[in-house]
Structure formats: C-alpha cells, structure tokens
N, CA, C and O atoms as a CHARMM CRD file, in Angstrom:
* protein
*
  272
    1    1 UNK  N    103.12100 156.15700 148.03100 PROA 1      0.00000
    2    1 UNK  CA   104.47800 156.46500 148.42700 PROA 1      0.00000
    3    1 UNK  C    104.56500 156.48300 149.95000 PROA 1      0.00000
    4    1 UNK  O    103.79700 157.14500 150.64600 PROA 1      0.00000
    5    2 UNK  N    105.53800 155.72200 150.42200 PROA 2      0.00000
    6    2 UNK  CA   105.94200 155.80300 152.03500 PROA 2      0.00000
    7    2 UNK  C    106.70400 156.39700 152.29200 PROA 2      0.00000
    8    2 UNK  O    107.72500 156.44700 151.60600 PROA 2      0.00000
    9    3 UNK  N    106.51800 157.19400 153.53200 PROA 3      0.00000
   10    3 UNK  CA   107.52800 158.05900 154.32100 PROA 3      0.00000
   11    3 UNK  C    107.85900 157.97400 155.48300 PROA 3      0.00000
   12    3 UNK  O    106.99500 158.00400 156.36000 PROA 3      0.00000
   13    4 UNK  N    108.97700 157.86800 155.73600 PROA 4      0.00000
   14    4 UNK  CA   109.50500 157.69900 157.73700 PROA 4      0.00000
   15    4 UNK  C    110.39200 158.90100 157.67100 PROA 4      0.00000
   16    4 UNK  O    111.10500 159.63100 156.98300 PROA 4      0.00000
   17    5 UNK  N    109.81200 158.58800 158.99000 PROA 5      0.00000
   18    5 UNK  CA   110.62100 159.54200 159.63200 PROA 5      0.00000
   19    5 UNK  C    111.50400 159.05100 160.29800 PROA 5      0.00000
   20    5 UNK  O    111.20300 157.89800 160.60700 PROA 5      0.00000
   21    6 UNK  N    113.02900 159.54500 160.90300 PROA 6      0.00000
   22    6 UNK  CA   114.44500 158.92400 161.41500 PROA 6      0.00000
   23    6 UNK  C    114.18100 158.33100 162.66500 PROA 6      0.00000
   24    6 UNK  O    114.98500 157.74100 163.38600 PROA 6      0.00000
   25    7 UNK  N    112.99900 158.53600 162.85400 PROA 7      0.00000
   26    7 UNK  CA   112.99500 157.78700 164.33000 PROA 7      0.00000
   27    7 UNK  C    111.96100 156.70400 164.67600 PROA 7      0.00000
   28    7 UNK  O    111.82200 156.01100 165.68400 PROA 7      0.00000
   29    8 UNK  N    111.39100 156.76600 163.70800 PROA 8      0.00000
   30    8 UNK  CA   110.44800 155.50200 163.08100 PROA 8      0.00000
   31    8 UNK  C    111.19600 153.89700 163.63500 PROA 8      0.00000
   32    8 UNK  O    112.25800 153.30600 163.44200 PROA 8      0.00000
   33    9 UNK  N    109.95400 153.66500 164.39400 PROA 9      0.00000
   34    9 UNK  CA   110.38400 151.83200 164.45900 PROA 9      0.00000
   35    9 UNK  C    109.86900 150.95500 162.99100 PROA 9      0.00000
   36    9 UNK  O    108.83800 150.90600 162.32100 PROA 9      0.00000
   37   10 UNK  N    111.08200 150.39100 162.95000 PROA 10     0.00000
   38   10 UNK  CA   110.97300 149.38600 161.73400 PROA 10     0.00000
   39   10 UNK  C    110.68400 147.81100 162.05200 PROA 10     0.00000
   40   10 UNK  O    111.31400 147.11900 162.85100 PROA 10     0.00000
   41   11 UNK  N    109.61200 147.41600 161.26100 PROA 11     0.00000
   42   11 UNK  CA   108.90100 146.06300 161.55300 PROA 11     0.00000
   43   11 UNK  C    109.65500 145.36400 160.49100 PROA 11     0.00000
   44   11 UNK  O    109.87800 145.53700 159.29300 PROA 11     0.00000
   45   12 UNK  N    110.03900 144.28000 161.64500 PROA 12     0.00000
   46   12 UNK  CA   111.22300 143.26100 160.38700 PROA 12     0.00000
   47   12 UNK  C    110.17000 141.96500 160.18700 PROA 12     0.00000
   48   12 UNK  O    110.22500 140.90900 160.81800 PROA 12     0.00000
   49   13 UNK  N    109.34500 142.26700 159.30400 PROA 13     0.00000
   50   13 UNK  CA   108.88100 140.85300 158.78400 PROA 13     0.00000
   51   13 UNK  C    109.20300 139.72200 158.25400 PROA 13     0.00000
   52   13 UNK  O    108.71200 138.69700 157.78000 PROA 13     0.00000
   53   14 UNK  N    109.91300 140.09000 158.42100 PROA 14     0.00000
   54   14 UNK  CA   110.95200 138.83200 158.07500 PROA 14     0.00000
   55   14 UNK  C    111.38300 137.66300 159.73600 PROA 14     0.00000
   56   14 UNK  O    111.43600 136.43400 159.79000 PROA 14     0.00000
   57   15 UNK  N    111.62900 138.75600 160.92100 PROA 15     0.00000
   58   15 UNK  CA   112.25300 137.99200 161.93400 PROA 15     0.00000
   59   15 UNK  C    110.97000 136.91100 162.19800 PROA 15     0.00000
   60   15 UNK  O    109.84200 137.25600 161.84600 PROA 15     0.00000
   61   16 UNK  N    111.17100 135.71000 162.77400 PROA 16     0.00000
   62   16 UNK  CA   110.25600 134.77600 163.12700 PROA 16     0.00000
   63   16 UNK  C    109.35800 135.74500 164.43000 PROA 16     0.00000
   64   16 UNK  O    109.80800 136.71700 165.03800 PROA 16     0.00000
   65   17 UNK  N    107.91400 135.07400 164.59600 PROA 17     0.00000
   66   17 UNK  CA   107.26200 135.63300 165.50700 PROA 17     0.00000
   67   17 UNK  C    107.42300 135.22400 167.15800 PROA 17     0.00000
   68   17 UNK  O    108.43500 134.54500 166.98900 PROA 17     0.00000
   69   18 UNK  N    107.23600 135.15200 168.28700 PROA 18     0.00000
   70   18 UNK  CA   107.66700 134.53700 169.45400 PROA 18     0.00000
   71   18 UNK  C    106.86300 133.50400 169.19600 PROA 18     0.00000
   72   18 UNK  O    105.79700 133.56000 168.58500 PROA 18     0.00000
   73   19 UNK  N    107.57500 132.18200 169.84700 PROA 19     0.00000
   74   19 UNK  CA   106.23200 131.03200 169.51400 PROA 19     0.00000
   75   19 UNK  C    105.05900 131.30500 170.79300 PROA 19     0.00000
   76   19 UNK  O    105.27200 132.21400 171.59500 PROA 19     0.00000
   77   20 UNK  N    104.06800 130.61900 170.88400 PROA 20     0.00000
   78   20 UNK  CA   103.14900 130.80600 171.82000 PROA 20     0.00000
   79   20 UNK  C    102.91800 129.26800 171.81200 PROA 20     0.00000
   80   20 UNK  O    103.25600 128.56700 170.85700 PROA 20     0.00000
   81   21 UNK  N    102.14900 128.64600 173.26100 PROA 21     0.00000
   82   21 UNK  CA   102.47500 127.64000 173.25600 PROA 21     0.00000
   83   21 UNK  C    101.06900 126.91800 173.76400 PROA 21     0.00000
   84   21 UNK  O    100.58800 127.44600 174.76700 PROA 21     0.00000
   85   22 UNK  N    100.46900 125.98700 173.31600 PROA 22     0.00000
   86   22 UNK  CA    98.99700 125.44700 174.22700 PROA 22     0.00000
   87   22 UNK  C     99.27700 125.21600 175.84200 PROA 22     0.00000
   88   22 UNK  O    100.40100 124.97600 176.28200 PROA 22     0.00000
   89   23 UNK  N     98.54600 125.28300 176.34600 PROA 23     0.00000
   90   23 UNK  CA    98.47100 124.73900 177.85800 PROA 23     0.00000
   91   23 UNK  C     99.11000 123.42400 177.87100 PROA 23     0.00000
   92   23 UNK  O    100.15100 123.56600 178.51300 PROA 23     0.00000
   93   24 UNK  N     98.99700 122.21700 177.47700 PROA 24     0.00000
   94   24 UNK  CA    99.71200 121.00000 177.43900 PROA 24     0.00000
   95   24 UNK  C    100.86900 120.88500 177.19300 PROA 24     0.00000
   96   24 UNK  O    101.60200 120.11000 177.80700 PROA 24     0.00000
   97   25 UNK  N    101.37600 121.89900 175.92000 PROA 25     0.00000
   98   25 UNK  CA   102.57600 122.22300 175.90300 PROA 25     0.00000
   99   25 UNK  C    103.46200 123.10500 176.41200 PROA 25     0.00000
  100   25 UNK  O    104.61900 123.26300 176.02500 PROA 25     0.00000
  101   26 UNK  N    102.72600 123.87100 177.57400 PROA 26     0.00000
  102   26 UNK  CA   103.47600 124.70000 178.52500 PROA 26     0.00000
  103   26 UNK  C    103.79200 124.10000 179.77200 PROA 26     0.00000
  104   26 UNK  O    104.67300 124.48900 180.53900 PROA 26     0.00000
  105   27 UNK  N    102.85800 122.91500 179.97800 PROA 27     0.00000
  106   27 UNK  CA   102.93900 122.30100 180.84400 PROA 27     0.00000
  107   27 UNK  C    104.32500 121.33300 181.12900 PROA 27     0.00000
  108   27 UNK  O    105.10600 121.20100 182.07100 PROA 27     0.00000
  109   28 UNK  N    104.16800 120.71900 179.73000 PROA 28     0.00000
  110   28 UNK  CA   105.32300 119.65100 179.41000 PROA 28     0.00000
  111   28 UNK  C    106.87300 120.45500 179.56900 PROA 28     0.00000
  112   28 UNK  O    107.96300 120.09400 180.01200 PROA 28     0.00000
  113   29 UNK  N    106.37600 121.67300 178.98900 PROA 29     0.00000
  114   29 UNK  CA   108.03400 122.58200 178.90300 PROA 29     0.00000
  115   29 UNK  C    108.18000 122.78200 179.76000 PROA 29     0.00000
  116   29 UNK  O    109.28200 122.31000 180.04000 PROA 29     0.00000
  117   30 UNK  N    107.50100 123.56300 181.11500 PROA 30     0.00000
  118   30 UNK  CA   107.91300 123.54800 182.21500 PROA 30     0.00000
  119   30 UNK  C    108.01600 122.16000 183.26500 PROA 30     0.00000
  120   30 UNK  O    108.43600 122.27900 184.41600 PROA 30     0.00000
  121   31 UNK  N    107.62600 121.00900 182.76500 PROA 31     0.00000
  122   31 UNK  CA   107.29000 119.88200 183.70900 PROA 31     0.00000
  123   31 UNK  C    107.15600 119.83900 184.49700 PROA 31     0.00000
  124   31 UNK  O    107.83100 119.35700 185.40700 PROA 31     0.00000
  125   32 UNK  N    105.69000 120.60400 184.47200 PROA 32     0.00000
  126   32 UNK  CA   104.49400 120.81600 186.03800 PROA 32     0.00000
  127   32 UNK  C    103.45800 120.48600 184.99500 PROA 32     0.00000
  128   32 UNK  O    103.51000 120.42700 183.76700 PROA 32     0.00000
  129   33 UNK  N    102.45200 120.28000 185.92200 PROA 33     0.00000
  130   33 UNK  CA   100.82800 119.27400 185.71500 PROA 33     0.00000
  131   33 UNK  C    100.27900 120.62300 185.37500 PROA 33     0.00000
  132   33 UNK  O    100.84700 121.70500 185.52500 PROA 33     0.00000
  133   34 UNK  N     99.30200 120.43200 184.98100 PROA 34     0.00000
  134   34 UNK  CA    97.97600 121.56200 184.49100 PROA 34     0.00000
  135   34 UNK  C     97.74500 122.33600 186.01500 PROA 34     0.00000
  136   34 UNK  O     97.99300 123.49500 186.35000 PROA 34     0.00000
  137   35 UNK  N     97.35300 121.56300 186.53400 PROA 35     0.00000
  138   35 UNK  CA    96.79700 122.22700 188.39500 PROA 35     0.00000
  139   35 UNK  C     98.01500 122.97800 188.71600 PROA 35     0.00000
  140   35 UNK  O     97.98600 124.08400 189.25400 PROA 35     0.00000
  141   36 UNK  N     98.80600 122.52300 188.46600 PROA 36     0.00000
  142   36 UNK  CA   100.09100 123.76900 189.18800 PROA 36     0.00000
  143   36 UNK  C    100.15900 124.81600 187.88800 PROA 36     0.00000
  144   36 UNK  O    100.87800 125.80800 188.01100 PROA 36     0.00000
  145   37 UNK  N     99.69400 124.68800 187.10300 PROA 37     0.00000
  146   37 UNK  CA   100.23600 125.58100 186.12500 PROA 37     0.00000
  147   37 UNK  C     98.70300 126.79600 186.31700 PROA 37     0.00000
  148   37 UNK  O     98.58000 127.95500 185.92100 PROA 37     0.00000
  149   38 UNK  N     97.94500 126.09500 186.91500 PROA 38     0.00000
  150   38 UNK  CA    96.43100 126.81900 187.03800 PROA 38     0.00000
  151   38 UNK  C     96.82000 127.88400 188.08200 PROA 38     0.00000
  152   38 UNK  O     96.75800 129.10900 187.98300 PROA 38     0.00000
  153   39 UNK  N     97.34500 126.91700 189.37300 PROA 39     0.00000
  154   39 UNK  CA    97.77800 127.73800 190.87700 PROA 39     0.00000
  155   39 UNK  C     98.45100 129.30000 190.13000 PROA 39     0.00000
  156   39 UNK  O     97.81200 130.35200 190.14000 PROA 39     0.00000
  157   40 UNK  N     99.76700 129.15900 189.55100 PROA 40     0.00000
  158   40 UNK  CA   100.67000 130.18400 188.97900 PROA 40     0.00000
  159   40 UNK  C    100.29800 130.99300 188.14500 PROA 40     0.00000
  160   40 UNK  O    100.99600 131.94700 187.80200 PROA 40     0.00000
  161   41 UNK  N     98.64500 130.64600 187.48600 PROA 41     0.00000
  162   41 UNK  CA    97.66500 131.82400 186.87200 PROA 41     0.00000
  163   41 UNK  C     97.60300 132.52600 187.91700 PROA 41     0.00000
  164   41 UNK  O     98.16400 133.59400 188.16200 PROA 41     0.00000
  165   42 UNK  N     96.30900 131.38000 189.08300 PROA 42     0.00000
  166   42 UNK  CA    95.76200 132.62900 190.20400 PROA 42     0.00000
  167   42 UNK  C     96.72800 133.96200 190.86500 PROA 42     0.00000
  168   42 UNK  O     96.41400 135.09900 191.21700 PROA 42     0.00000
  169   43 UNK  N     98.20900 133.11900 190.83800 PROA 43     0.00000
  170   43 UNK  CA    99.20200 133.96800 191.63300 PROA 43     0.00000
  171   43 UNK  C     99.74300 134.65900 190.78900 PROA 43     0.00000
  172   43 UNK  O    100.85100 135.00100 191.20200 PROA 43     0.00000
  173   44 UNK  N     99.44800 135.18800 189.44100 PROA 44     0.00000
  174   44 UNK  CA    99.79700 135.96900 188.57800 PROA 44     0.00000
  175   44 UNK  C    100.73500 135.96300 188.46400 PROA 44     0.00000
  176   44 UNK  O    101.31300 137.01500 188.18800 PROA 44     0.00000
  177   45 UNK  N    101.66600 134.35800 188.66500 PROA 45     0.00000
  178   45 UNK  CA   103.69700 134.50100 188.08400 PROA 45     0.00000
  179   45 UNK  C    103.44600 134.54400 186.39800 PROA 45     0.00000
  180   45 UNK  O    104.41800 134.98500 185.78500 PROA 45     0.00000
  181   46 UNK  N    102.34800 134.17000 185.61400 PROA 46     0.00000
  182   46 UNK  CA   102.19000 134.24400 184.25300 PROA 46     0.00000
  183   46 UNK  C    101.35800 134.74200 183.39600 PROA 46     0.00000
  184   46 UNK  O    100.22500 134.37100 183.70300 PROA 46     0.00000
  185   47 UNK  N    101.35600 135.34700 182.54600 PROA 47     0.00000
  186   47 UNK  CA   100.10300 135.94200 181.79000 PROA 47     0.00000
  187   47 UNK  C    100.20200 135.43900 180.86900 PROA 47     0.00000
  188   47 UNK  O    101.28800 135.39100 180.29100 PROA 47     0.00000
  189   48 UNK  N     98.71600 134.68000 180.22300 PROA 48     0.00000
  190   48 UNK  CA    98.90200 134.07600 179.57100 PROA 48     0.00000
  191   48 UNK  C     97.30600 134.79500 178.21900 PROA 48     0.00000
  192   48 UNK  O     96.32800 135.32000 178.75300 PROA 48     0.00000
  193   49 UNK  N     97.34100 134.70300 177.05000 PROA 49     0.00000
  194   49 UNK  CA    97.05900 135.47900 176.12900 PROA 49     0.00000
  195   49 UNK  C     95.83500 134.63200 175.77400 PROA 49     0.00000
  196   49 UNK  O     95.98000 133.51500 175.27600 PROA 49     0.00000
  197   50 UNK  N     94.34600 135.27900 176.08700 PROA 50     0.00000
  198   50 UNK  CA    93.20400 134.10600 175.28200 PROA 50     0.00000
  199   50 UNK  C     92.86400 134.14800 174.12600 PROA 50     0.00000
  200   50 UNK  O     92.82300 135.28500 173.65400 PROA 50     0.00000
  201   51 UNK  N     92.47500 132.95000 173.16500 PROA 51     0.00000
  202   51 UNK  CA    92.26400 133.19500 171.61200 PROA 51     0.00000
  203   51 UNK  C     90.75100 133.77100 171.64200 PROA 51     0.00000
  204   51 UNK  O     90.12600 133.95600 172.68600 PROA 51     0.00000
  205   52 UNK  N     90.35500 133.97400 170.60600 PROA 52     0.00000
  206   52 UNK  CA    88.74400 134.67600 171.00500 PROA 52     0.00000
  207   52 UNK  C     87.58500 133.16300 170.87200 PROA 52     0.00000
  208   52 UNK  O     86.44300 133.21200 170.41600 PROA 52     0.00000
  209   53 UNK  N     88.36300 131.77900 171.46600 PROA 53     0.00000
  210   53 UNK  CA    87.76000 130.48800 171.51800 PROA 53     0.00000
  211   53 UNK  C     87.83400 130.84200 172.72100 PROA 53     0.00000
  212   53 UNK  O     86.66200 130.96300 173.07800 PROA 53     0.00000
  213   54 UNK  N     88.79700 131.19100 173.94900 PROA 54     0.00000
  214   54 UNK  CA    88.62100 131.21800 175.24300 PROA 54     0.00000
  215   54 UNK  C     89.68400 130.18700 175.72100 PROA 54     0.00000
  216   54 UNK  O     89.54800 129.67000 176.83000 PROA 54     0.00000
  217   55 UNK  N     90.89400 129.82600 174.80200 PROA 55     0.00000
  218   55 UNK  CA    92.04900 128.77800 175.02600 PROA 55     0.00000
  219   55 UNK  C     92.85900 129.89800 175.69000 PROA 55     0.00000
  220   55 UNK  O     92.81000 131.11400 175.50400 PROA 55     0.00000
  221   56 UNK  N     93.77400 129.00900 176.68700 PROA 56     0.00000
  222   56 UNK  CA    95.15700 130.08400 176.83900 PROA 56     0.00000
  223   56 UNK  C     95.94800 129.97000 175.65600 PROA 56     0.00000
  224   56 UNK  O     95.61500 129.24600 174.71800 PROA 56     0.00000
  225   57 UNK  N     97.12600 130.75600 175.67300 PROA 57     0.00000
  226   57 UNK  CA    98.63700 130.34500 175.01500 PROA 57     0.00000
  227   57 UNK  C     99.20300 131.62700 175.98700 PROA 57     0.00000
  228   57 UNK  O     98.85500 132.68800 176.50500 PROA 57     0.00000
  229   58 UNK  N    100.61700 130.47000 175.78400 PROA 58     0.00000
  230   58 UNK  CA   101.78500 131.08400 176.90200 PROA 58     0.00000
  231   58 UNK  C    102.79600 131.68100 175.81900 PROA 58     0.00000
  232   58 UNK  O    102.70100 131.33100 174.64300 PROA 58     0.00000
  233   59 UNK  N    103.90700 132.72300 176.30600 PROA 59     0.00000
  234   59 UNK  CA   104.34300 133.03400 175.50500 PROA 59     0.00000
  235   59 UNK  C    105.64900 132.24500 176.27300 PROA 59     0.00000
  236   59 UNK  O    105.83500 132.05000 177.47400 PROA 59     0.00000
  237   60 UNK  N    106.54700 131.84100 174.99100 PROA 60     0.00000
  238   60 UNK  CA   107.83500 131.21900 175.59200 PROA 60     0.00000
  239   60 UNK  C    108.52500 131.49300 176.32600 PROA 60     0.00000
  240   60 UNK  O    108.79800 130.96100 177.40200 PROA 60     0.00000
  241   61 UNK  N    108.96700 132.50900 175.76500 PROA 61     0.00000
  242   61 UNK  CA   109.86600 133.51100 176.56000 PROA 61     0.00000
  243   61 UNK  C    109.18000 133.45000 178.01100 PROA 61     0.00000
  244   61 UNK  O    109.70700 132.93300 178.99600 PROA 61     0.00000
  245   62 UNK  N    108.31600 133.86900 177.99000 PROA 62     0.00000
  246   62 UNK  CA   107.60300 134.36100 179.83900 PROA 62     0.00000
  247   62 UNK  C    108.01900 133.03600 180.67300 PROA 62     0.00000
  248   62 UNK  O    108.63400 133.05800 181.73800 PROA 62     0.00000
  249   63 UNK  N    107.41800 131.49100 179.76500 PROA 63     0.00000
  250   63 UNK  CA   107.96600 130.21100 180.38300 PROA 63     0.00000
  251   63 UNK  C    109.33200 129.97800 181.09700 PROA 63     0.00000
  252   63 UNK  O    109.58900 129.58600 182.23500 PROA 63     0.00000
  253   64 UNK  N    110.37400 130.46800 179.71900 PROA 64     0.00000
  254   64 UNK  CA   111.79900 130.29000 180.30400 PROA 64     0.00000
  255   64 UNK  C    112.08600 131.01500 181.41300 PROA 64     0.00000
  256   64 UNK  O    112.92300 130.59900 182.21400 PROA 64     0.00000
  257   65 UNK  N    111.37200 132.29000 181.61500 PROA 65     0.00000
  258   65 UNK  CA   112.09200 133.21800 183.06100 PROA 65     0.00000
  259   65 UNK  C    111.65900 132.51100 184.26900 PROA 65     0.00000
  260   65 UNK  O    112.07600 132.62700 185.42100 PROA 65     0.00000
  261   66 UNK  N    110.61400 131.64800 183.72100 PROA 66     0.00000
  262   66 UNK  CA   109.85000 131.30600 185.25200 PROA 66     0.00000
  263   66 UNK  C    110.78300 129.96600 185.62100 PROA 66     0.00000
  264   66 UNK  O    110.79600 129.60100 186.79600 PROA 66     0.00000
  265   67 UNK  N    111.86500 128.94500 184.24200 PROA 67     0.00000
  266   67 UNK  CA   112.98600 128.44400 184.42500 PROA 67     0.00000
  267   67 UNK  C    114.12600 128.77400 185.24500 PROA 67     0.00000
  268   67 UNK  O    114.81700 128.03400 185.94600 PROA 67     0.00000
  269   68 UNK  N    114.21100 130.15700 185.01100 PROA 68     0.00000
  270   68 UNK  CA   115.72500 130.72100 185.33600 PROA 68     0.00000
  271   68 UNK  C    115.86000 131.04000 186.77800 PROA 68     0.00000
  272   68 UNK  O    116.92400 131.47700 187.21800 PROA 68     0.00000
C-alpha cells in the first residue's frame, strides 16, 4: 500500500524524458565543429553528462539556451 503525503512530488511517467544528444549531434544542432564545441567544455558554457563508456551527451535544452 502507498502513501503521500500533500506535498509529495509526483513523477509523471508518462511525460517524455529530455532528449540527450551525442557529440555529433550536438554539434550539427548547434552548427559548430567538434573543436569549438570542445573550447565551450573547457569554458564551462556546457555541462555535458558521461555514460559510464566515457561518451558525452548534451542535454537539449542546455543546447537551445546557448541558441538564444
């Protein structure tokens, strides 16, 4: 039996997850080269999330602000 309480955050499993995106394809979305997208690691405009292979992925969202 489950119980909440009224102030409990509710997990909508249902909503889609944020996409996350490979390096090639963060690249292309922002249309900058790998090397500039490397520079904007060192300068910490992005954080980007490692798999436990040692790949990046970008989160979308973070991509588009660096659009706006």
């Amino acid at each position: 039996m489950k119980t909440t309480t009224p102030n409990a955050a509710v997990l909508d499993e249902t909503a889609p997850a944020e996409p996350w995106m490979k390096t090639p394809e963060a690249c292309k979305h922002l249309s900058i080269s790998e090397p500039t997208l490397r520079r904007w690691l060192k300068k910490k405009l992005i954080t980007p999330r490692r798999t436990p292979t040692g790949e990046l992925r970008f989160r979308r969202s973070e991509l588009d602000a660096l659009l706006a």
